[in-house]
N, C-alpha and C positions, 0 to 999 in steps of 0.2 A: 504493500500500500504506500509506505514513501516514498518507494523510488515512484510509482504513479504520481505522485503530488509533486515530487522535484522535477516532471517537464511540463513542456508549455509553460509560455508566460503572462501572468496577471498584471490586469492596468488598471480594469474598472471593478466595482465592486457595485451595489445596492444592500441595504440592512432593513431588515425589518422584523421590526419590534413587537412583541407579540402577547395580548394579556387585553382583554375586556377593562380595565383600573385604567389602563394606560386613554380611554376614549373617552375617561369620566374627566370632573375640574377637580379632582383632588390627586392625581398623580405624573410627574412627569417622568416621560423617557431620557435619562440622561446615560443610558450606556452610549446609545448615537452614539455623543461627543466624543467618549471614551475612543471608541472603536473609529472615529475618524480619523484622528490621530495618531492612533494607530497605525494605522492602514496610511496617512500620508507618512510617517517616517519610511515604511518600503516603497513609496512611489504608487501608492494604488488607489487609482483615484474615484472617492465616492460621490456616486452617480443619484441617488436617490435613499433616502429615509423613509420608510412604510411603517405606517401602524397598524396593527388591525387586533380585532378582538380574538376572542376564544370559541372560534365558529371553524370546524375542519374544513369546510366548503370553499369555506371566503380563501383561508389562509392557501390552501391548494390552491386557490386562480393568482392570487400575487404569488403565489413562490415560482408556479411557472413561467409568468409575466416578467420575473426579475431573472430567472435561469436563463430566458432566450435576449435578453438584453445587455447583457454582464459576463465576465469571468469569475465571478466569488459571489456568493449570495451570503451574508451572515445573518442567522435567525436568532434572536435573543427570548429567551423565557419560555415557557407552555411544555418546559422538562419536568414537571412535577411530578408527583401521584395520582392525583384527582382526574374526577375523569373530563374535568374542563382542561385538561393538559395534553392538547393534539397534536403539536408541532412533530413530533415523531411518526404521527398516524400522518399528516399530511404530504409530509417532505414523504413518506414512502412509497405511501398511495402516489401521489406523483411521476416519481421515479419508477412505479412498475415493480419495488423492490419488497420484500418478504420480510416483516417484525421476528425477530427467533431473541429467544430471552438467552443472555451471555450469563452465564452461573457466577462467573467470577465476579460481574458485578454485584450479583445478588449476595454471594461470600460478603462482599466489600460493604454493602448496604446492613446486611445483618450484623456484622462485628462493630459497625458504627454505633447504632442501636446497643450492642452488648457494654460499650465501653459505659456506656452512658446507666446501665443496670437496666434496661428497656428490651424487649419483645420485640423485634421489628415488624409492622404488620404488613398481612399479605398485599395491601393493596400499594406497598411500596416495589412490587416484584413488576410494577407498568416502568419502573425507570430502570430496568435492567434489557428493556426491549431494545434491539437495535436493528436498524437495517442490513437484511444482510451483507457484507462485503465493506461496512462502515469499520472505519477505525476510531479507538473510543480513547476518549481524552480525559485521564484520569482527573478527577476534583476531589481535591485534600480539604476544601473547606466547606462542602457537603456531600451529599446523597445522588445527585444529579448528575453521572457525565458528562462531558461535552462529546460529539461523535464530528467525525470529516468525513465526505465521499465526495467522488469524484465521477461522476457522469460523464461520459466523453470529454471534452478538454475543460469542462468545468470543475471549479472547485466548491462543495458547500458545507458550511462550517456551523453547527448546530452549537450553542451556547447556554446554560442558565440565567435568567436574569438577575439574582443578588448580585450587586457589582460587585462585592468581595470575594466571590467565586469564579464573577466573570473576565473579573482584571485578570486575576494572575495568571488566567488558562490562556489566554488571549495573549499578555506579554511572551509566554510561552514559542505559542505559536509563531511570533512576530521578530523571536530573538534570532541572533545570526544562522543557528543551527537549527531552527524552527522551518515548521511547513509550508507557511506562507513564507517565509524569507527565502526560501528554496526556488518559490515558484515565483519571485517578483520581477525578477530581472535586475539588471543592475541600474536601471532609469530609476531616478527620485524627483518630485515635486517638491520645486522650490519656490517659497513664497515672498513677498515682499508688502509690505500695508503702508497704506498715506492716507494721516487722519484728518479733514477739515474743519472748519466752522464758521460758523458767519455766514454760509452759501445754502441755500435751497439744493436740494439732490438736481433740479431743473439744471440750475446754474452751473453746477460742478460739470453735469454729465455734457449742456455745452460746449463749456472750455475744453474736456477730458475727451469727447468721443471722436474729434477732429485725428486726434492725435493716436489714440491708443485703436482703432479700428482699421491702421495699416499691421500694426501685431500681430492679428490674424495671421495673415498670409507668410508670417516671418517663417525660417525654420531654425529651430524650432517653434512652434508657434506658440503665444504668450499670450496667454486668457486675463481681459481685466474684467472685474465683477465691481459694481457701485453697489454699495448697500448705505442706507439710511438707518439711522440708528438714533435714538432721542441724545437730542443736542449736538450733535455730529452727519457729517458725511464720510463713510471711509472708502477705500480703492483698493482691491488686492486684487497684486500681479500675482500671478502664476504663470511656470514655465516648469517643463518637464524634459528631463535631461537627462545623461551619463556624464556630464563635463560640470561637475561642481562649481568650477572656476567660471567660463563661462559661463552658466549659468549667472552667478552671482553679477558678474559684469554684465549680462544684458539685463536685469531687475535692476542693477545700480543707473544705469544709462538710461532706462525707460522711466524711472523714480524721479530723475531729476529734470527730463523733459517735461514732466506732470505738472513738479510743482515749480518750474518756469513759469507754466500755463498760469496757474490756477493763482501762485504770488502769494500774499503772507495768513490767508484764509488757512495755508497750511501750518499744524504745529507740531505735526510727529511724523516721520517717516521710517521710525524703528519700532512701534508698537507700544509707545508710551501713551498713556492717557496725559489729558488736559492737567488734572492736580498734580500727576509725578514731573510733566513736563516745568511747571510753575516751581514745585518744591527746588525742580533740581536748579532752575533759572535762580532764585532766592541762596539758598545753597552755592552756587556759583560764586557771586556779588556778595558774600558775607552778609544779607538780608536780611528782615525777618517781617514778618505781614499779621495783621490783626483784622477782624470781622467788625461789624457795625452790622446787626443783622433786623431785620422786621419783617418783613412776608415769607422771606425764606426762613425763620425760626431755627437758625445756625447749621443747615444744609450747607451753606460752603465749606462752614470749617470744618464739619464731619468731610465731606470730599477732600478736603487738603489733607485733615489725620487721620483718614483711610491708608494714605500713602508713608510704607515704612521710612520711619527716619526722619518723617514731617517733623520732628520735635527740635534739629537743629536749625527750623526758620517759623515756625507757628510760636506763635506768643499767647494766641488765646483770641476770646474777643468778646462780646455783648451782645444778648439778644435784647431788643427794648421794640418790645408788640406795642405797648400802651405808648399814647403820647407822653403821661406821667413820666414814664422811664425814658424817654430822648431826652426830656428836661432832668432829670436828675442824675441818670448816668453817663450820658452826653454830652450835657451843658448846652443843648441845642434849646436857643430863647422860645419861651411858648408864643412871642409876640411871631414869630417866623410861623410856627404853623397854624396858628390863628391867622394870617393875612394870605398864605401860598396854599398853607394843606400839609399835613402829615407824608401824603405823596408828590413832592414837587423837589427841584433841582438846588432852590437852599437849604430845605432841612435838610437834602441828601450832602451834601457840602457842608452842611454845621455837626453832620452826624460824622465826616469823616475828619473833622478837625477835634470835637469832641473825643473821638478813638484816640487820638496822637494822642494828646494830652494826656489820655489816662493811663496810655499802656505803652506809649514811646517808640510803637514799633516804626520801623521805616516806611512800609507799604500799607496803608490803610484803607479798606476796601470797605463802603457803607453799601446799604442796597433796600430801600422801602417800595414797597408798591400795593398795586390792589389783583392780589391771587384769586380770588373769586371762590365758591359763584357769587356772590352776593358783593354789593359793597362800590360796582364804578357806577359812573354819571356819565352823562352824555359829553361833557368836558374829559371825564378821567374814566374810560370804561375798562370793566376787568382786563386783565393784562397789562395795562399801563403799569412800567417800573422804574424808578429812576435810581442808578448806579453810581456814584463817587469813589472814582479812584485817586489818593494823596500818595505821589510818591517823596520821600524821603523832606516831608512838609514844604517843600518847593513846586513840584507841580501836582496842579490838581486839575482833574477831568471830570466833569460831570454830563451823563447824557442821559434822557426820558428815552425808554426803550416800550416798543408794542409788540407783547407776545402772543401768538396765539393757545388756542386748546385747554385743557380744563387746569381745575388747583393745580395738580403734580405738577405737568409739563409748565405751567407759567414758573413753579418754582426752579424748576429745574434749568432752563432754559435763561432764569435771573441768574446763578450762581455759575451758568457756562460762559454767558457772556462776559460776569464780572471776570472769569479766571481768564478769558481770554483777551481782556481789557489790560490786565498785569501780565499777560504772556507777553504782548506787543508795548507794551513800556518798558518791558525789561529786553527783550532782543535785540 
C-alpha cells in the first residue's frame, strides 16, 4: 500500500467536513484551517471546503463530486460508533469497496477500554470496519483510526474529527517520510500578503487588477486573491514552484509593483496586522502612545495590548463615556461641549491634550463619536467620529470621520483608522 501512495503526484486537494453540529450556529469547522496548512506546506493546493451533515446519501454525492475533481479528498469526522457515523459506509459504498472488520483494531479498541477498568461495548466493533485494501492509520489518542486508499491515481484520507486526534495523524502523514509527503512532489506554494486600509475593496481591486491580471499568463503562473476583511483590504500572491528562490523573487517583484500602485493605503507587506505594525513603529522611535477613549470604550488599547511586547510603548489610557469624565479626567472645558457637542473636533483636540497632560505619553490618540443605533441627528448621524491624533505635543490632527454599518463595525473601523492615523505620522 505505500509504495501505491509514493507514485503519482498530488497538487489539488478538497476536504470535507462531516457531522450534522457542524450545519447548526453553535459549532465551527476549524480542522479546514488545520489541514490547509497542512496540505500548503507540501504544495497541495486546497481546492474547496465541504460541509455536510450525517446523511450517507448526501455525503456519497460530494465525496464522488470531490474524487473526480481532485487528487486527495480529506474526510474529517463521522468515524464514531453511533450509527449516525457513515463516512466509512459512504466512502465504501462509493468506491465499490467491501466493510471487513480488522480484529487488530478491535484488540486495540478493547485494551483501551481495559486500561481504563471498562467493558468495551459491542457497538464500538462499527470502528474496526474498514474498507477492504484500506490502510489504517493508527490513533494513540482515541478509538477511531484514521484509514488511506487509493483508487486509481487518487489518494483519500479518512480522519477523526477531535482535533487532538486529528492533528497529530495528519502531521504524521505530512512529515518528510509521510504518505502525503511521498506523493507531493517537490513543487510548494509560496505565499506573499499586502495589507491595506483606507480603500474600498472597489478601489484597491482598480489600482490592483490592471497590474496583477498579466500574472496569469506568467510561468509560473501567480494567483492574486482580494479578500475584504473588516477594517482592511488584503492581497495574496500565490505562486507555485520547485525554485524557492525564484519563487520568493517573483512574490518580492510583484509585492512591490502593488504597493507602487496602490501608495501609502499600504501598511504590511509581511503579514503584520495594523496594532503590531504601530507597536513596532513606537518601538522603533523610542515612543510611547496613550488612548483618550468614548464610543470605542478602550477597543484601541485592547488592539495595541493584544500585541506581545505592547508594554514597551502602551502607557495606558482613559475611557471617559460620560461628559462628566472628559471634564474631570481630561480637563476638557464643559463650556466646549456645551457650544460644539461631546462629538465635535474641539472636544476631540481638548481630549487629546487633556491625555498628554495626564499620562505624558508622546503619541496621544483621543476618539469620540456616535456608534449607534441610537443617539445621531440629522447634523451628527450614527457613525459620525471624530479622531485626534497629538504627536509628541507639537502636532496635532484632528478629523470628523463617517462610518458606515452597525455598533461593532463603527467601532471598529474608529480605532483602524485612529491606528492608521499614527501609522502614517510615524512612517
Amino acid at each position: 500500500m505505500a509504495d501505491a501512495l509514493a507514485s503519482n503526484t498530488l497538487s489539488t486537494a478538497e476536504v470535507i467536513a462531516v457531522g450534522t453540529e457542524l450545519l447548526g450556529p453553535t459549532r465551527l469547522d476549524t480542522n479546514s484551517l488545520f489541514i490547509a496548512g497542512m496540505l500548503a506546506s507540501l504544495g497541495i493546493e486546497l481546492k474547496a471546503k465541504l460541509v455536510v451533515g450525517d446523511e450517507q446519501a448526501a455525503l456519497e454525492r460530494l465525496f464522488r463530486g470531490s474524487l473526480e475533481r481532485c487528487d486527495l479528498v480529506v474526510l474529517t469526522g463521522g468515524l464514531g460508533p453511533t450509527a449516525d457515523d457513515v463516512t466509512r459506509e459512504a466512502v465504501a459504498a462509493a468506491l465499490g469497496l467491501e466493510l471487513v472488520e480488522d480484529p487488530q483494531i478491535t484488540d486495540r479498541i478493547r485494551e483501551r477500554f481495559a486500561r481504563r477498568g471498562l467493558t468495551m461495548p459491542e457497538i464500538n466493533r462499527r470502528q474496526a470496519l474498514v474498507p477492504r485494501g484500506a490502510l489504517v492509520l493508527p490513533n494513540p489518542n482515541g478509538t477511531a483510526p484514521g484509514l488511506a486508499l487509493t483508487p486509481g491515481r487518487k489518494v483519500v484520507v479518512l480522519l477523526p474529527g477531535p482535533p487532538r486526534e486529528l492533528q497529530p495523524m495528519l502531521r504524521e502523514l505530512c512529515a518528510p517520510e509521510g504518505l502525503l509527503a511521498a506523493r507531493a512532489g517537490t513543487a510548494r506554494v509560496h505565499r506573499r500578503s499586502i495589507f491595506t486600509t483606507g480603500r474600498s475593496e472597489s478601489h484597491v481591486e482598480e489600482l490592483a487588477q490592471p497590474i496583477y491580471s498579466r500574472w496569469a499568463r506568467a510561468d509560473p503562473p501567480l494567483e492574486t486573491t482580494i479578500l475584504a476583511t473588516p477594517g482592511q483590504i488584503e492581497l495574496h500572491l500565490t505562486v507555485r514552484s520547485t525554485d524557492t528562490a525564484a519563487a520568493a523573487q517573483t512574490l518580492e517583484a510583484a509585492g512591490t509593483e502593488l504597493v507602487a500602485a496602490l501608495g501609502d493605503c499600504v501598511f504590511s507587506r509581511d503579514g503584520r496586522s495594523l496594532p503590531q505594525v504601530v507597536n513596532d513603529l513606537l518601538r522603533e522611535r523610542g515612543l510611547t502612545i496613550a488612548a483618550a477613549e468614548s464610543c470605542t470604550g478602550g477597543m484601541l488599547l485592547q488592539r495595541l495590548t493584544d500585541v506581545p511586547g505592547s508594554s514597551a510603548a502602551v502607557k495606558g489610557g482613559i475611557v471617559a463615556y460620560s461628559n462628566e469624565l472628559k471634564s474631570e479626567l481630561l480637563a476638557v472645558d464643559p463650556r466646549l461641549i456645551d457650544e460644539y457637542g461631546a462629538v465635535s473636533e474641539p472636544v476631540a483636540a481638548a481630549m487629546a491634550d487633556g491625555l498628554r497632560a495626564r499620562t505624558g505619553a508622546d503619541v496621544c490618540v483621543a476618539i469620540t463619536g456616535i456608534a449607534g443605533p441610537g443617539g445621531g441627528t440629522e447634523a451628527k448621524p450614527v457613525g459620525t467620529v471624530v479622531i485626534a491624533v497629538s504627536i509628541c505635543g507639537r502636532a496635532l490632527e484632528v478629523r470628523t470621520e463617517r462610518f458606515a454599518g452597525g455598533r461593532d463595525m463603527v467601532r471598529l473601523w474608529s480605532t483602524q483608522s485612529a491606528l492608521d492615523r499614527v501609522r502614517r505620522s510615524l512612517g
